[in-house]
N, C-alpha and C positions, 0 to 999 in steps of 0.2 A: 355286722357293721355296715352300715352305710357312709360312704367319704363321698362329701360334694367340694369341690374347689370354687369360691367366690369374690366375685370383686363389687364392686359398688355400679359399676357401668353395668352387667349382668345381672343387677337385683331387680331389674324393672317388673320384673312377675314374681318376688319374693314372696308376698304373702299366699296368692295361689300354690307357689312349690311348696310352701309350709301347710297350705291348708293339706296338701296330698300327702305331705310326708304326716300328717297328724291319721291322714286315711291309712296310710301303711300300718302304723304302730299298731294299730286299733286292728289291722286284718293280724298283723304282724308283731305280738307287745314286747317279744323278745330282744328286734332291734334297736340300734341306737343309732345317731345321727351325728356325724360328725363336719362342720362348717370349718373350712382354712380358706385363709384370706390372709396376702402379707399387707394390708391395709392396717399402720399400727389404730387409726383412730376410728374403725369399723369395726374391732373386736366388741366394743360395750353393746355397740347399737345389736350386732347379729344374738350379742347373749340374752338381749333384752327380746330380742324376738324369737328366742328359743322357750325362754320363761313367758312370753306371753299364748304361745301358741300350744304351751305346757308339754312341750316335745323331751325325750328323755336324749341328752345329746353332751355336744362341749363344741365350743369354738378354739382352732388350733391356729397359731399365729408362727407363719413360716418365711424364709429369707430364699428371695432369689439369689443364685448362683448360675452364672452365664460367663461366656467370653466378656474381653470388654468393645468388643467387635458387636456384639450380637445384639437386635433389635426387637425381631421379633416378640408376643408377648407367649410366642408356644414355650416359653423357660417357665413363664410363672404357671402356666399351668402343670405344665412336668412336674417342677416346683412343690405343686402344692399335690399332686398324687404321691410325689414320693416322700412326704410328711405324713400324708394319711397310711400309705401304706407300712415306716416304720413306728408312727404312733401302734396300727392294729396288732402288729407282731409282736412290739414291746411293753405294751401296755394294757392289753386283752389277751383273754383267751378266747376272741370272737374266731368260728372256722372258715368263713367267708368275709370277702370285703365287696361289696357293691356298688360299683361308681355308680351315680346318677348328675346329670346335672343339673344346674343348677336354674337355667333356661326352658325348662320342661316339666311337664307333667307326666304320669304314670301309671297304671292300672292300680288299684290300691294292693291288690296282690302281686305285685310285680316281686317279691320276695321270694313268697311260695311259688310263683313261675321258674323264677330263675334257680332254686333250689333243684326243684322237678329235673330243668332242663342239665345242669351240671353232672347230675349223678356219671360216677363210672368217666368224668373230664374234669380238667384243672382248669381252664376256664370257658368261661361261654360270654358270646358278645349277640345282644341281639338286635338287629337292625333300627336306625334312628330316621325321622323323617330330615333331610337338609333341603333349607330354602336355599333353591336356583337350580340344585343338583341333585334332585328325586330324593333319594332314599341312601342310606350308606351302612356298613358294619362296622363304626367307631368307637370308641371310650365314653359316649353319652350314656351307654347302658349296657356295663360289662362285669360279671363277678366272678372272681378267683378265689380259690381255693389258699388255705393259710400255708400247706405246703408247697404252692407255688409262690408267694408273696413273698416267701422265708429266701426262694432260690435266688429271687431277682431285685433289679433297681429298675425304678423310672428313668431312660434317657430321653435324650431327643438331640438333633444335629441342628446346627446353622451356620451355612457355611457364608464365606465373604461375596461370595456372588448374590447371598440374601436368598436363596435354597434353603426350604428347611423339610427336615426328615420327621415328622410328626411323632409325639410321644405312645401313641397307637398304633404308629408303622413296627417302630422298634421293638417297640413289646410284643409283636408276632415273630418278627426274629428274634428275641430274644429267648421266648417258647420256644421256634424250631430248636434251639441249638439245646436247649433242655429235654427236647423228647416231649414236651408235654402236650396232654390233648385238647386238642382246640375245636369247640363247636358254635357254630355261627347260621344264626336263622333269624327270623321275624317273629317273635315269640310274643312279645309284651305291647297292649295298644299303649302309643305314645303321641302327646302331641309337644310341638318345640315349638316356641316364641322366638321371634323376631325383634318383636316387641311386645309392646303393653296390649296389642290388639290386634298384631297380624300372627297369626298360628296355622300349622299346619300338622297333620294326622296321620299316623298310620295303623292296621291293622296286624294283627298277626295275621302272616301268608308264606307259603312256601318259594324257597329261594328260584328261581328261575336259571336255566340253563347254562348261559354264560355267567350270570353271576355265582354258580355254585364250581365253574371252572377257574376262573380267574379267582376265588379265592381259596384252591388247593393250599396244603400248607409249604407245601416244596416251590408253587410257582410263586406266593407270597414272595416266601424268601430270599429268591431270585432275584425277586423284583426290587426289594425293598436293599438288599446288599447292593445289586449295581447300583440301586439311586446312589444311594453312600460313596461307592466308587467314583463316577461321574458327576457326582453333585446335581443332581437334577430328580425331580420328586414323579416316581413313574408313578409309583400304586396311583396319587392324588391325581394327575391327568386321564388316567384310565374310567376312575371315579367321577370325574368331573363329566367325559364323555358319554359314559354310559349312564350318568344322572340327567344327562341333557336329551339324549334317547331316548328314554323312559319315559320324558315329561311329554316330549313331541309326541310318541305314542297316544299318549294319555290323553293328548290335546283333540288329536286325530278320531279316537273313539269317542270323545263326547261331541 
């Protein structure tokens, strides 16, 4: 199973994400594609473009649920992983779920990669290119195992200071506290849209130093529970810094 969460401001590179997911099927004919979107009058149009791009899939139509505090739009994406995640559980006997988003592109076998990469783990995340901020191990590109999907919920925090805990932070503590095994690399070439014309790339490459330190799964933890306590988002500053270091690097050798 593949789950992408989508809105209408997001679709700006839709047909290209469909031409790719038409490239997956074809490496891949086993999977299926699943579109949520709580846009009630985008459901026609995403089924109309599932049937034209002849993809094997469904569009799933989901409600946000938040404080009434809360601003953020990290609810509707929470939101819409955790429709896809109990659509997979209760209505397939699919053994993997695959986020991909919906702003990117993918290796056509990005399936059989992330297959490969899981065995002997409950999930595996593998690194996404972010404009401004190098590179990251987020939820653009991460598959779990159906007996981890079975254990957990999609959350995410927003607190009144306008702090938010990212639905990707939690779902690593959510794993710690499950025991479950978590593997995280650079595995699948990907590129992510900005827009309709500005993109950016990366390779599979091995994790670097500090970044295969700072994401232990104990110092995760740590990090991602004080944010909760304190209300202040550490992992995403850390990320932000060392996305900005990488790039000056990067600037510096060319």
């Amino acid at each position: 199973m593949i789950g992408t969460p989508i809105n209408r401001n997001k679709s700006y590179v839709i047909d290209k994400f469909l031409a790719n997911q038409k490239e997956i099927q074809r490496e891949y004919p086993m999977s299926e594609l699943v579109l949520t979107t709580c846009e009630i009058d985008f459901v026609d149009d995403l089924k109309k473009y599932l049937d034209s791009w002849d993809l094997r899939g469904k569009v799933l139509i989901y409600e946000v649920i938040k404080p009434d505090y809360a601003r953020n739009r990290i609810w509707n994406i929470t939101c819409a992983r955790e429709a896809i995640r109990q659509y997979t559980v209760s209505q397939t006997d699919a053994q993997s779920l695959l986020f991909l988003d919906s702003d990117m592109t993918f290796d056509p076998s990005v399936v059989v990669i992330m297959e490969r990469e899981i065995r002997d783990c409950g999930v595996v995340f593998s690194g996404i290119p972010l404009h401004h901020y190098g590179t990251g191990l987020a939820g653009g590109c991460v598959m779990l195992t159906r007996n981890v999907l079975e254990s957990l919920k999609f959350r995410c925090y927003e607190f009144r200071n306008g702090e938010i805990i990212f639905e990707d932070n939690v779902l690593e503590m959510d794993l710690f506290r499950l025991g479950a095994r978590v593997k995280k690399g650079f595995f699948v070439p990907i590129s992510h849209y900005e827009s309709a014309t500005d993109v950016k790339s990366i390779e599979p490459q091995p994790l670097g130093v500090v970044r295969r330190l700072t994401n232990r799964a104990l110092i995760r933890y740590v990090l991602i529970r004080t944010s909760i306590i304190i209300h202040y988002n550490i992992p995403w500053r850390l990320k932000v810094i060392l996305g900005r270091l990488t790039e000056s690097n990067h600037k510096e050798i060319s």
